[in-house]
N, C-alpha and C positions, 0 to 999 in steps of 0.2 A: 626561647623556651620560657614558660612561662612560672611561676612559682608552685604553681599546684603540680606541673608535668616534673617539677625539679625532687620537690616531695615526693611524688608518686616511686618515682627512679629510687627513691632511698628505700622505698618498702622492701625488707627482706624476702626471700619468696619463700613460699609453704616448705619447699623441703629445705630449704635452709634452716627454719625453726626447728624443723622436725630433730636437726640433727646437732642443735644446739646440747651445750653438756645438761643445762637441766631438763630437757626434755628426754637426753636418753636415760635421765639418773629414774626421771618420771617411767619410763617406757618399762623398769621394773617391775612395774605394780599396777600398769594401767593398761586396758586393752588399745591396738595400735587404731582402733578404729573414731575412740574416744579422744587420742593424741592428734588424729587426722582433722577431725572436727572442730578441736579446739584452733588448732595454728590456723583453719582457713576462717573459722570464726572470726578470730583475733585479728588478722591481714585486712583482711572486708570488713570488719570495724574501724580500723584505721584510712584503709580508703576511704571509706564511705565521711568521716571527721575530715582528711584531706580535702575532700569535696566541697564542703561544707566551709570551709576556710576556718577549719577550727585551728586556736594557738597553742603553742606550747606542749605538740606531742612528742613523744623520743620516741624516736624511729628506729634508735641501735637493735641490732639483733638482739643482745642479752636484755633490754628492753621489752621486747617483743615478744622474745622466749617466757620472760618470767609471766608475761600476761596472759601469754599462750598454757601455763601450767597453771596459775591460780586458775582460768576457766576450764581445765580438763579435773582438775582436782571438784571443782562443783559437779560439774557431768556425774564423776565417780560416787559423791556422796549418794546415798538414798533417799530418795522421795519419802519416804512414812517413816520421823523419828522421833525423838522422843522431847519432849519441851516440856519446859519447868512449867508448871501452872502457878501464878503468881497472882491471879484476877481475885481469886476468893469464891468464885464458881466451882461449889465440889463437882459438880456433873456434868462438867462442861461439854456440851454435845459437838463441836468445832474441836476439843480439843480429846475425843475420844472413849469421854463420858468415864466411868468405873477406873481405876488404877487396880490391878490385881496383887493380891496377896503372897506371901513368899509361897507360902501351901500349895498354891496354883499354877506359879510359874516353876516349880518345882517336879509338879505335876505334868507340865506340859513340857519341860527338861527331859522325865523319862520317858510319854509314850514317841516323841519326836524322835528320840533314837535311836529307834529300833520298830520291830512290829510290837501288836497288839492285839488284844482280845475282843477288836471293837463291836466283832459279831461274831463272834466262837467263840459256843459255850465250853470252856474248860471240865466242865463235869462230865457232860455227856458224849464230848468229842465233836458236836454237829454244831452245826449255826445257830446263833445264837440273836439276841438283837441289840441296839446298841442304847435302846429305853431300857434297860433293862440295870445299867452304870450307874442309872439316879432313882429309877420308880421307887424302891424302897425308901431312901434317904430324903425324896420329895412325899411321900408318902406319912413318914413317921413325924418329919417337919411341921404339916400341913393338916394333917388327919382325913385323907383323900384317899379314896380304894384307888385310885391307879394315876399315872402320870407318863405324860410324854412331853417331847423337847423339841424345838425347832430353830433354824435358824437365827429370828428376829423377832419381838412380839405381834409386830404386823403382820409375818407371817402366822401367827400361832391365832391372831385375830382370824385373818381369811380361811387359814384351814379350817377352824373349827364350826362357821359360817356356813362354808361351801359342803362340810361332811353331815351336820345336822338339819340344814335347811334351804335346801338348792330347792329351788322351781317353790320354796313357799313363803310365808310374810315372817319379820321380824318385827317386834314390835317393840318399839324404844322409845324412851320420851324425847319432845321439842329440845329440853335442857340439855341431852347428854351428845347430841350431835358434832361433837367434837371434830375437830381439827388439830391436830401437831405437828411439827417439824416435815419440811420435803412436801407442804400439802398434804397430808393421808388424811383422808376424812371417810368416818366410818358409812356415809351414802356411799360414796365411790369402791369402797372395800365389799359391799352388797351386793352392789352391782357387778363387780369382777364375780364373785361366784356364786350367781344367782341365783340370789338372794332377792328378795319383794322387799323393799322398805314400807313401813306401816308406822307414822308417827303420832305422838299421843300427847296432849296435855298442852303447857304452855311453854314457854320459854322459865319462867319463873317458877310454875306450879306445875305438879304431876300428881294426880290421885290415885287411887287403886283402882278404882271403878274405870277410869282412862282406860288401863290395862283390859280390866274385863271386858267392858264393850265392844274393844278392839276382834279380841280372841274368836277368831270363826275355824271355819274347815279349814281352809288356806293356811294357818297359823302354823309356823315348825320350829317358833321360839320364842320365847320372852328375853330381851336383851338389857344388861343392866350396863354402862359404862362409865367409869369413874373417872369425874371433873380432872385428874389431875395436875393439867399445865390451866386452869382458872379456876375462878371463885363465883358464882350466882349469890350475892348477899344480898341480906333484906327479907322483903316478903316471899318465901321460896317454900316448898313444899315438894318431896323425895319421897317416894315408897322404898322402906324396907326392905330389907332383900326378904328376910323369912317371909313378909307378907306378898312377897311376888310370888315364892315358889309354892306357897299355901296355894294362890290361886292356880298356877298353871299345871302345878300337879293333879289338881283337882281336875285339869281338864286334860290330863294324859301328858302335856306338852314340858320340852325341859328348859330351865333356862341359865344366861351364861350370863357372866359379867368379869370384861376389862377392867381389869384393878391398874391397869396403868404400870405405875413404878416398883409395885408390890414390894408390901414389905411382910419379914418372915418370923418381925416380932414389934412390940409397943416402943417407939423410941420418946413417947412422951414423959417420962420422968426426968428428961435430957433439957427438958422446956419445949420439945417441938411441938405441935398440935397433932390433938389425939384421930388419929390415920386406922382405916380398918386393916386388919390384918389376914393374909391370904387364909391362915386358918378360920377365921371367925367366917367368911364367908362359907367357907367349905359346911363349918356347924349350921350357916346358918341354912344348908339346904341346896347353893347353888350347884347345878348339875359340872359346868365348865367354869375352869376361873382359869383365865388365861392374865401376863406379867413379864415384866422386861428381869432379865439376869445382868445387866449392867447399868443398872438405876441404884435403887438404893439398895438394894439384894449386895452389890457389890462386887459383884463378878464378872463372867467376859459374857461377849452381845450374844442372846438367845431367848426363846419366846418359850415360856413355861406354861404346860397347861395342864392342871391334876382337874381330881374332879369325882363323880360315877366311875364305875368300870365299864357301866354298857358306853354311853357317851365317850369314853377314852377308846373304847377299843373301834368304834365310827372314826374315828380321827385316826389313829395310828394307821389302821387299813385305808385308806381313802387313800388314791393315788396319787393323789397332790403332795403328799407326803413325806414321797419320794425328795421331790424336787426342793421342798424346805429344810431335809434333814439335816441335823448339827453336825457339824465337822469332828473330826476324834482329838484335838487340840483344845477346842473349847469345851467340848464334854470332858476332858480330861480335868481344865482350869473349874470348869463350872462343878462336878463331881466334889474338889478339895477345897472348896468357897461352901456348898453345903454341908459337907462334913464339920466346918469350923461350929455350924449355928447347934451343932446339938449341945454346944454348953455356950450357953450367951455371953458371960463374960471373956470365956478364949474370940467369941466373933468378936467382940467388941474390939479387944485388945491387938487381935493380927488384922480383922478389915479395915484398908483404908479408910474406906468412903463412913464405915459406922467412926472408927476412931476420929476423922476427922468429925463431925456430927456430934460428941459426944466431948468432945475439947470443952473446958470453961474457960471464959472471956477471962477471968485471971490466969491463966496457962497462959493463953494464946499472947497476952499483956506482957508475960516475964518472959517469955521466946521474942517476942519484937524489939522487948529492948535491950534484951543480951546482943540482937543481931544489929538492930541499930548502932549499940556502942561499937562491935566489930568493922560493920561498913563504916562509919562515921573516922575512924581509925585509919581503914586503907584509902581514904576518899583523900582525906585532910582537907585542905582550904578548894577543893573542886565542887563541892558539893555540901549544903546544909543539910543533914540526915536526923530526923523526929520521928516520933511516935504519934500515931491520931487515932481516937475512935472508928471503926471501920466495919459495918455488917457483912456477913460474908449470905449471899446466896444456895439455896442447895442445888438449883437448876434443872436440866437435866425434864424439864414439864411434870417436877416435882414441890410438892407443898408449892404452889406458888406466890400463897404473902408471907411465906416463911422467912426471916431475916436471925440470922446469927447472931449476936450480938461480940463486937468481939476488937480486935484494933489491925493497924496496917504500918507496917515501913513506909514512911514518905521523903521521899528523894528529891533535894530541887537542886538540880546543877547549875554549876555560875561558867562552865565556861563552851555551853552545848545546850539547845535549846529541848525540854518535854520532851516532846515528839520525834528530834533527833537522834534522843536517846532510846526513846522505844524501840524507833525502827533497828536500832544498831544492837541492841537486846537480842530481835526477832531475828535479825542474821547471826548471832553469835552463836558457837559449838556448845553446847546444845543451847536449840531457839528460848527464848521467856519472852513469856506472853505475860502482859502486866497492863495495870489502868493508868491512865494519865487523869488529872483531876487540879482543878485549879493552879496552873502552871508547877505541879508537883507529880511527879511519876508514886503512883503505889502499890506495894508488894504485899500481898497478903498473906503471911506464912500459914496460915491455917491450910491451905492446896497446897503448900511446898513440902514435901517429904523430907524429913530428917537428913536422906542419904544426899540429897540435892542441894543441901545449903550451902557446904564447898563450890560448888560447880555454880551458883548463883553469884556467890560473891565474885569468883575468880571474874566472870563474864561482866558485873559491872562495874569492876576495878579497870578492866580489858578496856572499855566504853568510853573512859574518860583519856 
């Protein structure tokens, strides 16, 4: 008999594991089907190493068992959880983009348990609609006769597309053809609801006259889209939104404009660059202004679109509308993220994504090195723990030469390499996601939440 047949013979079999003590201690709390999977897992992992003439396996049952339980205990965990954001990317669109407010999550605590008013009207007893949660409060925000909400802003883009100008042209300049994350690019969005693309200008320069010459019978919009994941610098030239709607109103026709990450107030006193604001547009005439709720707005994923009341009420009624509408958890989260902004400094103060935004690089300097002394503390001789200069990103295809200014944790462990350490970060309860940088791992507390700093430390004390 040979060594591998001699090995094989030691392999416990499936129900042996199954009926080991920690497998039944497991069988408590875990479905027997996840139990089943794992022990044939585990056995067929070991064959399959037997085979292989791999050395040095332990083949005991209790051996076996315990490997047969650490891989059911993964099974059990959940796929979509929750991870420290340590990169310094506030928006990180990988990692979920927006972190919601206690207002919100609070919010989506009560209508979760129980029912809802999410389309009956409490006043009249009859049905009711579920735009009906925010129109006001996006309304009073905004200075918009009417508003509705949808899924995602891609969708809030295509619906409002396909309701104001199916079967006619849209007219957009060469510069604003955009592209973001997943591919979406606003040709291809035209196209799904047929829409006529009609391009104007240059890549660099756009006139107003562009526009006008464009404008025929076929025309069922003027499109305005805002750069905002790039920059066009240099010699570039933009028409005005007032001077768009100057012209298309003149010719009956309404027009709309992606503001992108939309924001619902001036964050430039903060040092960020000066960004239009969903209101200014609304003043300055645009019929449609569609915007992400989980950009810088701060809230959970949905596509905002105020505006006209005639142009809002084509969009709400449009069938397509059906199929994008918000869910009553996020309208619930989105609902208590707008109520914050009717006093800017309570938004400031409870949103994440503004308070992180609005951190000074001296804040962010005396948090890194309280933390650093702390790490630096539980590390001891395993790891040199410094402070460095470190810009934080806002991401998210927001501002994008925006840079932070601000500092970082930098980690360099002496007895486990960079990268080793990441990775075993990214497997730890709960995952961190962090940069590696000149053989030094770093942490950027500006994306770590107060409540999270325990749970950071604990994980890379865990690491070493």
């Amino acid at each position: 008999m040979t060594d591998k047949q001699t090995l094989l013979r030691q392999l416990p079999a499936v129900d042996r594991v199954l009926k080991s003590p920690a497998m039944q201690t497991l069988a408590q709390r875990c479905p027997h089907v996840l139990l089943l999977e794992a022990a044939q897992e585990t056995v067929d992992a070991l064959r399959q190493a037997i085979l292989r003439e791999s050395s040095g396996l332990d083949l005991s049952a209790d051996a076996v068992a315990e490997a047969a339980v650490r891989l059911a205990e993964t099974k059990m965990a959940a796929s979509l959880r929750q991870v420290i954001n340590a990169t310094g990317t506030l928006l990180h669109t990988t990692l979920g983009r927006a972190p919601l407010c206690e207002a919100a999550l609070a919010a989506i605590d009560r209508v979760s348990r129980s029912y809802s008013n999410l389309e009956f009207d409490l006043a009249t007893g009859q049905r009711g609609h579920r735009y009906s949660h925010i129109d006001q409060l996006l309304c009073r925000l905004t200075g918009a006769e009417a508003a509705a909400v949808v899924n995602n802003n891609a969708g809030a883009v295509l619906l409002a597309l396909t309701a104001l100008a199916k079967g006619k042209e849209a007219v957009v300049s060469r510069g604003e053809m955009i592209e973001i994350g997943g591919a979406f690019r606003i040709p291809d969005v035209m196209e799904a609801g047929g829409v006529i693309l009609k391009e104007v200008g240059t890549t660099n320069k756009t006139h107003l006259k562009d526009y006008a010459n464009a404008i025929g019978e076929q025309t069922g919009l003027l499109l305005k889209v805002h750069t905002s994941n790039y920059r066009i610098v240099g010699f570039t030239k933009e028409v005005p939104a007032a001077e768009m709607v100057e012209l298309a109103h003149r010719h009956g026709i309404p027009v709309m404009e992606d503001l992108g990450s939309g924001m619902l107030m001036d964050l430039s006193p903060f040092g960020l660059p000066r960004e239009p604001t969903v209101r200014e547009a609304v003043e300055a005439g645009i019929d449609v202004v569609t915007f992400s709720g989980d950009k810088l707005l701060g809230g959970p994923q949905a596509g905002l679109i105020v505006g006209s009341r005639a142009a809002i009420d084509k969009i709400r009624h449009h069938p397509m509308a059906r199929a994008m509408r918000i869910d009553k958890l996020s309208l619930a989260a989105l609902e208590a993220t707008l109520a914050l902004y009717l006093d800017r400094e309570q938004a400031i103060r409870e949103i994440p994504v503004l308070r992180m935004l609005s951190m000074p690089a001296a804040e962010l300097e005396q948090r890194s090195r309280a933390y650093a002394a702390r790490l630096q503390k539980s590390l001891g001789e395993r790891a040199v723990v410094t402070v460095v200069p470190e810009p934080s990103a806002v991401g998210g295809g927001a501002l994008p030469l925006t840079e932070l200014p601000g500092y970082a944790v930098a980690l360099a462990p002496r007895d486990l390499s960079v990268d080793a350490l990441a990775v075993a970060l990214r497997e730890s309860r709960p995952p961190v996601a962090s940069r590696c940088q000149d053989n030094r791992l770093l942490l950027n507390l500006r994306t770590v939440l107060p409540a999270e700093e325990e749970a950071l430390l604990l994980a890379l004390t865990a690491t070493h």
